[in-house]
N, C-alpha and C positions, 0 to 999 in steps of 0.2 A: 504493500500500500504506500501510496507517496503522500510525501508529508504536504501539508497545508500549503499553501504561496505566501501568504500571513499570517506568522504567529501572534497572537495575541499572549503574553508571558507577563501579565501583571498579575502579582500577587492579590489576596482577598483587602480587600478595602479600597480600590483602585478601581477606574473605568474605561474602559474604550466605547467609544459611539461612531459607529457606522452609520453615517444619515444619507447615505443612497450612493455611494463611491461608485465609479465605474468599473475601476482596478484595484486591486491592493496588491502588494507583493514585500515581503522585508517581516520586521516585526516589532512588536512595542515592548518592553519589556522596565521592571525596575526589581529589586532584590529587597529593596525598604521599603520603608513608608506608606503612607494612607492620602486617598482624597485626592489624588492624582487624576487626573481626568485628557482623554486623548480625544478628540474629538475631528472626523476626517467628514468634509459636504458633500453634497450630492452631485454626482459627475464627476466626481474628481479622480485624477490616476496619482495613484500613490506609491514610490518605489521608495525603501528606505527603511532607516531604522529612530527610533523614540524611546531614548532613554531616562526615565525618571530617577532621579537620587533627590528624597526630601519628601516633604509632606504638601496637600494641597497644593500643587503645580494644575498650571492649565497647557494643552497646546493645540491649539482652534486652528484647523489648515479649511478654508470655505470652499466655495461650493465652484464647482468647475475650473480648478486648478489642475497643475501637472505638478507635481513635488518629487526630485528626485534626489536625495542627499541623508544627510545625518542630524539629527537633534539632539540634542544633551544636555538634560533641566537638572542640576544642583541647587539645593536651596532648599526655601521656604514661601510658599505664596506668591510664585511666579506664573508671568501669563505670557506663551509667545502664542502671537494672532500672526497667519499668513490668511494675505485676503483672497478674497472671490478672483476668479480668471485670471490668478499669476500661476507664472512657471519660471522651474529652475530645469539646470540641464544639472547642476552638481553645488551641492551647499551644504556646505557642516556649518551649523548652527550651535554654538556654546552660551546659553544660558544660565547666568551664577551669581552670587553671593545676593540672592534678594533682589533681582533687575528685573526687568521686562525688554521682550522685542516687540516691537508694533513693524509688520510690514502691511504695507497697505493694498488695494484691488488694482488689479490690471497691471503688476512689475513683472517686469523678466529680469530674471539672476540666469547670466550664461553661466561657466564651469571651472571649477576650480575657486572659488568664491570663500570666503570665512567671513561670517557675522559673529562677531561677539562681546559681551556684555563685560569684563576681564581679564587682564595679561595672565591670571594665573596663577602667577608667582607676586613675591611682595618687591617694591625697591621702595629702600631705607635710609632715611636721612641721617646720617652719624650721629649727629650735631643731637638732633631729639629724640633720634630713634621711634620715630614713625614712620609708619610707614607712607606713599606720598603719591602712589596708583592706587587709588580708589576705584573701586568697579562703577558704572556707570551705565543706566536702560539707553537702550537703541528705538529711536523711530525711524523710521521709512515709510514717503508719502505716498501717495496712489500714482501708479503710472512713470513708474521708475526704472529705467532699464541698466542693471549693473553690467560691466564687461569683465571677460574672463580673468582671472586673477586676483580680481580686484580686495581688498581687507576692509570692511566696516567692522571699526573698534569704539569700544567702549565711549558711552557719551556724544556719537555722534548721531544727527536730525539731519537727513536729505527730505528736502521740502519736494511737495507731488512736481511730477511732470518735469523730472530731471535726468540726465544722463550719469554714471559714474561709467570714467574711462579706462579700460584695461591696465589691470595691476596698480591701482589708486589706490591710494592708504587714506581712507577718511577715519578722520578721528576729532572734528569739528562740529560744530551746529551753526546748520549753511538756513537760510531764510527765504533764501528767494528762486520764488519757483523757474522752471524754462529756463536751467541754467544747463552745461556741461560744467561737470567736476573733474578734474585731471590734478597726477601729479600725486608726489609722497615731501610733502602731508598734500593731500589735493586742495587744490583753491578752485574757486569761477576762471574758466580758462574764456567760457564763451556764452552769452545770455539770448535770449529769446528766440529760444528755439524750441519746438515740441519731435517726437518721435513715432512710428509707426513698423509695427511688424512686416509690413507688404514693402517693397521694391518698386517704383516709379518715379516716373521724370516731376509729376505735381499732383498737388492733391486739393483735395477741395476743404475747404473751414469744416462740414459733415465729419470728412475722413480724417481731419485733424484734431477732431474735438470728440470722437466717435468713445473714446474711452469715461468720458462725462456722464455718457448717458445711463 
């Protein structure tokens, strides 16, 4: 007998909700804790894995996405939301010490991508012996296309309807929408512009705006 395409491996006090997916494939699983909750939308292709460590974590993937990557919630009361009609081609996701990820509807994350919440590790200031990387929640606004390679770290906001450029290190809180982000640390390389998945010479205000609706 061959095994499942998706394993469901959370412990008792823990939840997975199926609200209509088209695909599953990978598995959810946690070895701890309680009130955990996986939650994948309706239409949506799911390839990947969803690792809980912690108690009451959320992670909300909505309805007509494509998810193909890794998730990894540390903590206590954490909530990563992936919105309605994004896709990734490849994303590890590190959610930890008490953060949130907000990604918003309509993003594309090409492959090779890292989101996360902290470095990990501590760096200490001699002098007080604090420490001086604090972890930090991640938003990402609707209609955002990341390029391959790229690092969203700790503390950084991409405002909707922006670009980040292949292999960018954001680690900022950018404001303004219709931007491209390039560059380590990335800045505004180039403003008022929007993006579209299709290929042609021009497009009409409908096809540019088409994500709005």
């Amino acid at each position: 007998m061959k095994p499942p395409i998706f394993r469901n491996e959370l412990i008792a006090g823990n939840t997975f909700l199926n609200e209509g997916a088209a695909a599953l494939k990978g598995r959810v699983f946690g070895k701890t804790g309680t009130g955990n909750v996986l939650s994948i939308g309706k239409g949506t292709k799911f390839s990947g894995t969803v690792e809980f460590q912690g108690n009451n974590n959320k992670v909300l993937i909505g309805d007509t996405c494509h998810f193909r990557g890794e998730i990894i919630v540390k903590g206590e009361g954490q909530t990563v939301t992936f919105g309605d009609q994004s896709t990734t081609v490849d994303v590890y996701l590190l959610c930890q010490e008490n953060c949130d990820v907000h990604i918003g509807k309509w993003c594309m994350f090409s492959r090779e991508i890292e989101i996360r919440t902290t470095d990990a590790h501590s760096v200490i200031d001699r002098v007080t012996r604090k420490r001086i990387n604090p972890a930090q929640s991640i938003r990402i606004g609707d209609h955002v296309w990341v390029g391959v390679g790229a690092i969203i770290n700790k503390g950084a906001v991409v405002p909707s309807d922006c670009i980040v450029g292949a292999m960018a290190f954001v680690n900022g809180q950018f404001d303004e929408e219709g931007t491209i982000l390039a560059g380590t640390p990335a800045r505004v390389v180039k403003r008022g512009i929007t993006w579209n998945r299709s290929r042609r010479d021009q497009f009409s205000r409908a096809q540019m705006n088409q994500w709005k609706d």
